[in-house]
C-alpha positions as CSV (number, residue, x, y, z in Angstrom):
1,X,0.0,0.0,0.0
2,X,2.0,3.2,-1.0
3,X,1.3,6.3,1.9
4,X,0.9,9.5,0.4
5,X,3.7,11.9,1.3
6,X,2.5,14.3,4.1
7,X,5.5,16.6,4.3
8,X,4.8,18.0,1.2
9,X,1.4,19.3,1.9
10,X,0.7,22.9,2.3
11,X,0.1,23.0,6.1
12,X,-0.8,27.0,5.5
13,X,-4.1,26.1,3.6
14,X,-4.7,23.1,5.9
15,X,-4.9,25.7,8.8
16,X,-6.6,28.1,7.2
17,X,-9.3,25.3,5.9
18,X,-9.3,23.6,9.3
19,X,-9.7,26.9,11.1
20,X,-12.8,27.8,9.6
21,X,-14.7,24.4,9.6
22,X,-13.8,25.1,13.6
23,X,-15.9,28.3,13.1
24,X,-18.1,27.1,11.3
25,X,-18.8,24.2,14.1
26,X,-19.6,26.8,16.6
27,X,-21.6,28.7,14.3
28,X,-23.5,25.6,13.6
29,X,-24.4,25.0,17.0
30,X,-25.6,28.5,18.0
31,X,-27.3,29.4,15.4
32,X,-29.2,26.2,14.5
33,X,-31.7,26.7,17.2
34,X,-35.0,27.0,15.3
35,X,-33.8,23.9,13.1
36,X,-33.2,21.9,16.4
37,X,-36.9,23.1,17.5
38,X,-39.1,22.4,14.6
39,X,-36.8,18.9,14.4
40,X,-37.5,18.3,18.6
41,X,-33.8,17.5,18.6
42,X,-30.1,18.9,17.5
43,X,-29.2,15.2,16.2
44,X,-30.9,15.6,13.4
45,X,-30.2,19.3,11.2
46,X,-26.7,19.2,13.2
47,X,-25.2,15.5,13.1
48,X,-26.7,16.4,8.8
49,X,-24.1,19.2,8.7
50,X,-21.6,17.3,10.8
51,X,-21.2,14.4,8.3
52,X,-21.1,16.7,5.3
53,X,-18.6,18.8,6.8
54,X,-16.3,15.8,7.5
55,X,-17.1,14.3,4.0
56,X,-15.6,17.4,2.9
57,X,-12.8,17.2,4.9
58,X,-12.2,13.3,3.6
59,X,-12.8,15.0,0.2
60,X,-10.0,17.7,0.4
61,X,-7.5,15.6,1.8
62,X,-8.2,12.9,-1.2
63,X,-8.2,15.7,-4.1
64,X,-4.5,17.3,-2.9
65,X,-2.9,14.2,-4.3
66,X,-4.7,14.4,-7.7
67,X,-2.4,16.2,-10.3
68,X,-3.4,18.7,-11.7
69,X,-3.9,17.9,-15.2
70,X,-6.4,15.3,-14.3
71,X,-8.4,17.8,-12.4
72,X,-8.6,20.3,-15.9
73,X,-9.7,16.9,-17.7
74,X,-12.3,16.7,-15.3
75,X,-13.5,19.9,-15.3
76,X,-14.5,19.9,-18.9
77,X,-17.2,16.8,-18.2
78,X,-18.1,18.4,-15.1
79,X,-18.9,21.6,-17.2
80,X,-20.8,20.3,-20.0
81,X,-23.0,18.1,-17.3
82,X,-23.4,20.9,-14.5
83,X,-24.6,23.0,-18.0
84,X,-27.3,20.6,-18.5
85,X,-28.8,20.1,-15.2
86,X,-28.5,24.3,-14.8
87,X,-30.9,24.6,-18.0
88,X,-32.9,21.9,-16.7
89,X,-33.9,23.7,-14.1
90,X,-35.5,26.4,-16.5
91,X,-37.9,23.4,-17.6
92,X,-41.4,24.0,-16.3
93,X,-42.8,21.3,-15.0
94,X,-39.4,19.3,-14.4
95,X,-39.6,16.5,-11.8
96,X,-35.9,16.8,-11.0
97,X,-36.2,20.4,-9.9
98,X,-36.8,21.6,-6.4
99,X,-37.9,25.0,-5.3
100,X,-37.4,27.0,-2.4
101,X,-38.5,30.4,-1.6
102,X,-39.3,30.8,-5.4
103,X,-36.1,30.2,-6.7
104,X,-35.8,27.0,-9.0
105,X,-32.1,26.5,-7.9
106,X,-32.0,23.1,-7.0
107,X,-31.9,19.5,-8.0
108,X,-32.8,16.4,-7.0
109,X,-31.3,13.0,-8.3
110,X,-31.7,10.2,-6.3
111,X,-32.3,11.3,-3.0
112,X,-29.6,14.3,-2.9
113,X,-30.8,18.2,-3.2
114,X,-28.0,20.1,-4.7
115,X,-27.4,23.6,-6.7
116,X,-25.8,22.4,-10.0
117,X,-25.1,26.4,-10.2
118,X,-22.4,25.2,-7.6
119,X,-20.8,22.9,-10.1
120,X,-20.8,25.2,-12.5
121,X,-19.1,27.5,-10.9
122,X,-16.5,25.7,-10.0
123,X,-15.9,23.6,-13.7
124,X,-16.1,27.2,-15.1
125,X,-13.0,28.4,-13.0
126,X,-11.1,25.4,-14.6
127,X,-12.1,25.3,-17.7
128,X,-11.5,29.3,-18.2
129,X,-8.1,28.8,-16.6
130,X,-7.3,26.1,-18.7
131,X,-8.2,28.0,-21.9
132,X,-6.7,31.2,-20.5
133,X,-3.3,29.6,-20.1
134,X,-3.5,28.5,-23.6
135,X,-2.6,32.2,-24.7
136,X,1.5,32.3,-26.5
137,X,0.7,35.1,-28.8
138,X,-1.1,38.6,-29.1
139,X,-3.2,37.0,-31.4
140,X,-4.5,34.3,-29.2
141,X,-5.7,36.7,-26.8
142,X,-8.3,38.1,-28.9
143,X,-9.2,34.3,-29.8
144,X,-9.3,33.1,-26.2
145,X,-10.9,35.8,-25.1
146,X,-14.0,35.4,-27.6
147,X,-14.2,31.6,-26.7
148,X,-14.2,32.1,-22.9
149,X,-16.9,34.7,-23.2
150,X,-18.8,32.4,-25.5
151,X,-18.3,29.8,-23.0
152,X,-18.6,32.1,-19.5
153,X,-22.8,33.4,-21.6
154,X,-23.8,29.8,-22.2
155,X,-23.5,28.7,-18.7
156,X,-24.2,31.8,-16.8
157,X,-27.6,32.5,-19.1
158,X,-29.7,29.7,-16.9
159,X,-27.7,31.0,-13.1
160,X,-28.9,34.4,-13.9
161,X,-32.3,33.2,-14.9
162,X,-32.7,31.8,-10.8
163,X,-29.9,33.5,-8.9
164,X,-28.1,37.0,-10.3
165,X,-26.0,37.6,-7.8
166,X,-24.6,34.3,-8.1
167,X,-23.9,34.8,-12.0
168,X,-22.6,38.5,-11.2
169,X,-20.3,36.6,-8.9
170,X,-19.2,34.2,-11.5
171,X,-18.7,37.0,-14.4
172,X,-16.6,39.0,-11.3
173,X,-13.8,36.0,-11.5
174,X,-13.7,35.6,-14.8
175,X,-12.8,39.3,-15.7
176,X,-10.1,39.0,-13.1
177,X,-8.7,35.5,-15.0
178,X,-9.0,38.1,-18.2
179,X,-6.6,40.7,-16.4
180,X,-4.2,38.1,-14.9
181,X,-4.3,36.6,-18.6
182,X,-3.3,40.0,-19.9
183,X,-6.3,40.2,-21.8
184,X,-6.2,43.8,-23.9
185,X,-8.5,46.2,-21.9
186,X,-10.5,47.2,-24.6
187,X,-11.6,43.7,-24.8
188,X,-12.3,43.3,-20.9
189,X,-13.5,47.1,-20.6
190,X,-16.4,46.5,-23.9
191,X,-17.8,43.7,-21.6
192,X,-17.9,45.2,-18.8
193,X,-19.8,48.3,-20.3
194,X,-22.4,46.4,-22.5
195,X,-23.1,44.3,-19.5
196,X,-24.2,47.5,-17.1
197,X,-25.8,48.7,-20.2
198,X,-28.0,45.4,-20.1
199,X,-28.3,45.4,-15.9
200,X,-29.3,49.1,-16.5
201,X,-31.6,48.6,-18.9
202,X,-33.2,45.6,-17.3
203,X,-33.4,47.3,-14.1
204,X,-35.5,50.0,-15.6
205,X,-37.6,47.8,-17.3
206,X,-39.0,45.8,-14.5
207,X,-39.0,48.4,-11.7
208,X,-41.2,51.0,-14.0
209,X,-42.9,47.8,-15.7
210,X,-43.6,45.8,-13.1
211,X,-42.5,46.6,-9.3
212,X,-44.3,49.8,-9.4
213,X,-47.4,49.0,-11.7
214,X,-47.7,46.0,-9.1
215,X,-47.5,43.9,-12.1
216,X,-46.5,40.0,-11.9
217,X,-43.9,38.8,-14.1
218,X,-44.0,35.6,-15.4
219,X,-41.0,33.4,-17.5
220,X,-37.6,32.2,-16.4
221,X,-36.6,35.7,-15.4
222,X,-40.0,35.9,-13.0
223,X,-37.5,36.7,-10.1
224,X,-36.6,39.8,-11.4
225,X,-39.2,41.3,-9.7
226,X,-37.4,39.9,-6.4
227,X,-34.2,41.6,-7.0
228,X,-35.4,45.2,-8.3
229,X,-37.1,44.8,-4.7
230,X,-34.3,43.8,-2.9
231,X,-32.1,46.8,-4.6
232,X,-34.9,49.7,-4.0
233,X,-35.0,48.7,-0.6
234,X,-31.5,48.8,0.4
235,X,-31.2,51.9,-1.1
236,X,-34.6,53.2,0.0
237,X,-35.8,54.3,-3.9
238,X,-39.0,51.8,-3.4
239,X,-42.4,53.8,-4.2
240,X,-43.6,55.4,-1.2
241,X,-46.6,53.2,1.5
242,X,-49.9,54.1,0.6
243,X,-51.2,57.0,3.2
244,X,-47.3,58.1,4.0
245,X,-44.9,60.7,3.0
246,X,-42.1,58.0,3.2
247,X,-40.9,54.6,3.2
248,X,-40.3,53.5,7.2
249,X,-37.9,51.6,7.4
250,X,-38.2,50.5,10.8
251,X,-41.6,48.7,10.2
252,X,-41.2,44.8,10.0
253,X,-42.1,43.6,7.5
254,X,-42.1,39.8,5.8
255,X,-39.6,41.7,3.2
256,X,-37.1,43.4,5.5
257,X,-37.5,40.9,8.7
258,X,-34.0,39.8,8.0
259,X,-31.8,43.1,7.4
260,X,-33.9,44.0,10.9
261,X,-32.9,41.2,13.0
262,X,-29.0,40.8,11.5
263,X,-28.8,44.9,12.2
264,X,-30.0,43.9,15.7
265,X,-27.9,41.0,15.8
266,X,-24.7,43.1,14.9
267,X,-25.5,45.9,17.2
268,X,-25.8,43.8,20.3
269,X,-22.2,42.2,19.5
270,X,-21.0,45.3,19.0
271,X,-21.5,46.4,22.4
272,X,-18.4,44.4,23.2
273,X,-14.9,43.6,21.3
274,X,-16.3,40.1,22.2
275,X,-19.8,40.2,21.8
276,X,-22.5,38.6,24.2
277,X,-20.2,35.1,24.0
278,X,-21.0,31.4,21.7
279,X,-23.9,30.3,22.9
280,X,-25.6,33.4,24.2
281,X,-27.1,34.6,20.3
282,X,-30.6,36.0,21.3
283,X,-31.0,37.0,17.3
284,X,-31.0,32.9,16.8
285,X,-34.3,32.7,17.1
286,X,-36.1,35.7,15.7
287,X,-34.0,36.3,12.8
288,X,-34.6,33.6,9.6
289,X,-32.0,31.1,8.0
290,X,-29.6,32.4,10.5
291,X,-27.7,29.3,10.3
292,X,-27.4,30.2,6.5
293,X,-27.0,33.6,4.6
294,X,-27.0,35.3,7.6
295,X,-25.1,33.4,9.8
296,X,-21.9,36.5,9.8
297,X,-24.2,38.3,11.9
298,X,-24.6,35.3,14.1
299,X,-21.2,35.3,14.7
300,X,-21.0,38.9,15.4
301,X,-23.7,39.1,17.9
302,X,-21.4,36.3,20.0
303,X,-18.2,37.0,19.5
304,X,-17.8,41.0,18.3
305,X,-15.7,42.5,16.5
306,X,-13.1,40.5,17.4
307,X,-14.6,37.2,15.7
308,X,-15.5,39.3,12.7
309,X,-11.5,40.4,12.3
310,X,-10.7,37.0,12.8
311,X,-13.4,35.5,9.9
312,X,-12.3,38.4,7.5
313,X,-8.3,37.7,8.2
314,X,-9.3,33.6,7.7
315,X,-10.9,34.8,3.6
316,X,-8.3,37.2,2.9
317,X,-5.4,34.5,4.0
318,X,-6.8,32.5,1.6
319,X,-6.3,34.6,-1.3
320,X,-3.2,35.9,0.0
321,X,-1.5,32.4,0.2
322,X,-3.3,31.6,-3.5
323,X,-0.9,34.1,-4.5
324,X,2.2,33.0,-2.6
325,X,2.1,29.6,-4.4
326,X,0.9,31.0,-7.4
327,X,3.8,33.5,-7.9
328,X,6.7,30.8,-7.3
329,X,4.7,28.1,-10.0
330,X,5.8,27.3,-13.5
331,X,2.5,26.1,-14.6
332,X,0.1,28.9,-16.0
333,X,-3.1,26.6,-15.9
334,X,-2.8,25.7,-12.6
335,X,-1.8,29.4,-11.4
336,X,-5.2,30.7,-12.7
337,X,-7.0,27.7,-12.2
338,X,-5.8,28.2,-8.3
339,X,-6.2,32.4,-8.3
340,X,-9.8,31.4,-9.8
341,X,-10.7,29.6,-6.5
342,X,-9.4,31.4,-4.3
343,X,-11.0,34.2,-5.6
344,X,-14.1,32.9,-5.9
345,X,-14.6,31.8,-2.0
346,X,-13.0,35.3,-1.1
347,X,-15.2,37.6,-2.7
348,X,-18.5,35.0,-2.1
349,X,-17.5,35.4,1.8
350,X,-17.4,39.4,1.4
351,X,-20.2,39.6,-0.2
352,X,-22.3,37.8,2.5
353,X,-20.8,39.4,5.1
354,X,-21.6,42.7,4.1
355,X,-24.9,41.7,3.1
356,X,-25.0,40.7,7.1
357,X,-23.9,43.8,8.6
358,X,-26.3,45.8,6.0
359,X,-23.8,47.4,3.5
360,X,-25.5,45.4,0.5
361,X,-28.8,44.1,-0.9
362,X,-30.0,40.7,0.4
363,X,-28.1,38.5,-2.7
364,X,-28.8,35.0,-0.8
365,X,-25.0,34.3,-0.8
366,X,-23.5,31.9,1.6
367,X,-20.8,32.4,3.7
368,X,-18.5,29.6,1.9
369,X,-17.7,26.4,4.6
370,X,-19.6,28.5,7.6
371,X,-23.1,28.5,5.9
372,X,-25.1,25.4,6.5
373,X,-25.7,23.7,3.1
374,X,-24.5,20.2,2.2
375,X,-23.2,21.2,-1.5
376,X,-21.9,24.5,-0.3
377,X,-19.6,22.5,1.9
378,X,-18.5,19.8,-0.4
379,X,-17.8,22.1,-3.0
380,X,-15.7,24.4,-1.0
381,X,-13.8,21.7,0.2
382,X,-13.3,20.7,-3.2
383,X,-11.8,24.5,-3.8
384,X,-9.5,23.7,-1.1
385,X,-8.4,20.2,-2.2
386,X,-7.6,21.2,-5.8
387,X,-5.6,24.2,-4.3
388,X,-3.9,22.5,-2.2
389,X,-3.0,19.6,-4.6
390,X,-1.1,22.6,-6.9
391,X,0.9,23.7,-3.9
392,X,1.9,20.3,-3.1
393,X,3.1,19.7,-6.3
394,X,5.2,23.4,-6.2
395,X,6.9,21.9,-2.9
396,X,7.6,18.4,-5.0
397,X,8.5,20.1,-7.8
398,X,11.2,22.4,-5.8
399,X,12.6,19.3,-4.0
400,X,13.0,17.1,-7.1
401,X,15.1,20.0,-8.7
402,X,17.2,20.8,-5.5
403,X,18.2,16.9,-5.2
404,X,18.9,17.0,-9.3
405,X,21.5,20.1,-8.0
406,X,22.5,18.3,-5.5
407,X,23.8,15.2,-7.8
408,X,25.1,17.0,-9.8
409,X,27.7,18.7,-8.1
410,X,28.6,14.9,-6.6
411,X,28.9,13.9,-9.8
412,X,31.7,16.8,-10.9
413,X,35.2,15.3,-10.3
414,X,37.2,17.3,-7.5
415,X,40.5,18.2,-9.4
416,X,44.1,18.7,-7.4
417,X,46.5,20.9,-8.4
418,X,50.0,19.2,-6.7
């Protein structure tokens, strides 16, 4: 039986990955409380997250030993079946779809509910990495760059249909694969413009169409309605209550009942650098899915500003160590494929944390391997275990090549002079 070779792991990522399952463990367990009371026990919703979460570790310790060329093999199947099951879910009447609060984001094939948006994502990364890295001459940027937007539409066309922010997300990584592939600007900048052109004009469209005529829209874009809501309310540019001067927005409502409770959440753990202390969340059970998109403010209620330093510096180390092995590593593919991931669970964790302390519209991200979701978990682990799998072929790499010195200064004859 051949032992894989643990002193060439990257112990940085594993104590950065091990570190936040540890929060996310404590999270689990303080904000779980309504789960644990419409289940009449904590075995249940918990021991769920529990298995996933060590599944994932099992997962990320598996995929470090995978080279890296197998994974961007893989990621091309991955992409073409995550692609159908995304633009299944835009089939009315589709037994394999499962919806939740509206959203037609999930799948389920036997037995298992899962996002396939989530394994799009992640096959995107790879496969745009892979294509990226592909680029030797000025004139294979402008071809690259056409066939990873043609690519990066086709799969993000169904995600935006049920989940925009999660799309937006996607099309942020990719235009930062663009810039590290020295993509000409005028080819990243025209994208960027035409595509606030289209969020613009969309915008328009539906709040003056439909939000504020009171008008329901129907289609695969029916959400849209949801998310012109979501943005006039954060901003407070919704049409005025009927019988006021202005919108309140210190009425609860079934629409703002979560940026309520996370603002009181964050302003009771702000009362102390260490908050009110795990265990001690009174937010828990007023404010809903605080064990998923707004489980940040959770963690701020109990442990301050202190534990919210401490999440932040666990994302950001991330990134920062993606680009420590990144910028000592031969192989292009797996230096974006590796800045693609690490990016990706960075700026997803920002976004939901300042969603959760009320700097952004609700978006319905999760905070990556803290959030309680089974295929939020697995995939991030997966992030993790393909990352770390490039950095422990760097350190191999670097040892095979200091022993090949090494020989070969035994092998130069010592010469005498008498």
């Amino acid at each position: 039986m051949i032992k894989p070779n643990l002193q060439n792991i990257d112990k940085t990522f594993w104590v950065i990955f091990l570190s936040l399952i540890a929060v996310a463990i404590i999270a689990l367990f303080s904000a779980s409380s309504t789960l644990v009371y419409m289940h009449h026990s904590a075995l249940g919703p918990i021991g769920q997250q529990m298995f996933f979460i060590v599944l994932g570790v099992i997962a990320a310790f598996g995929i470090q030993y995978i080279p890296s060329p197998w994974i961007r093999i893989c990621g091309y199947g991955l992409l073409g079946l995550s692609t159908l099951l995304v633009y299944s879910t835009m089939i009315p009447g589709n037994p394999l779809v499962v919806t939740i609060n509206g959203a037609a984001r999930w799948v389920r094939i036997a037995g298992i509910t899962f996002q396939p948006s989530e394994l799009a994502k992640l096959s995107l990364i790879i496969v745009i990495a892979d294509q990226l890295a592909r680029i030797h001459s000025e004139d294979d940027k402008r071809k690259y760059f056409y066939r990873t937007l043609i690519i990066a539409a086709v799969v993000m066309l169904p995600v935006m249909a049920s989940n925009l922010s999660t799309a937006v997300l996607i099309g942020l990584i990719i235009f930062c694969l663009w810039i590290m592939a020295r993509i000409p600007w005028r080819y990243t900048l025209s994208v960027v413009g035409i595509t606030v052109l289209v969020l613009g004009l969309g915008y328009a469209i539906v709040e003056f169409g439909f939000v504020r005529p009171h008008r329901e829209m129907h289609g695969p874009f029916k959400r849209a309605t949801t998310w012109v809501a979501r943005i006039d309310r954060h901003f407070a540019i919704s049409p005025l209550e009927e019988g006021s001067g202005e919108v309140n927005k210190f009425v609860l409502t079934d629409d703002n009942i979560q940026e309520v409770y996370a603002a009181v959440a964050i302003a009771r753990g702000g009362a102390s650098p260490l908050g009110v202390l795990p265990g001690n969340s009174k937010e828990r059970d007023y404010l809903p899915l605080a064990f998923a998109d707004y489980i940040f403010a959770i963690i701020v209620e109990e442990s301050g500003f202190v534990g919210a330093l401490l999440v932040i510096f666990l994302y950001l180390a991330i990134l920062f160590r993606a680009c420590n092995v990144s910028s000592r590593y031969n192989d292009m593919p797996a230096m974006l494929m590796t800045m693609g991931l690490a990016l990706m669970i960075t700026c997803q964790a920002l976004i939901s944390m300042l969603v959760a302390v009320g700097l952004g519209p609700v978006t319905g991200q999760p905070l990556p391997l803290i959030s309680r979701g089974g295929t939020s978990v697995l995939i991030t682990s997966v992030y993790f275990g393909i990352m770390m799998g490039v950095s422990r072929e760097q350190i191999t790499l670097r040892q095979r090549e200091q022993k090949t010195i090494e020989e070969s200064r035994e092998d130069v004859p010592i010469v005498t002079l008498e």
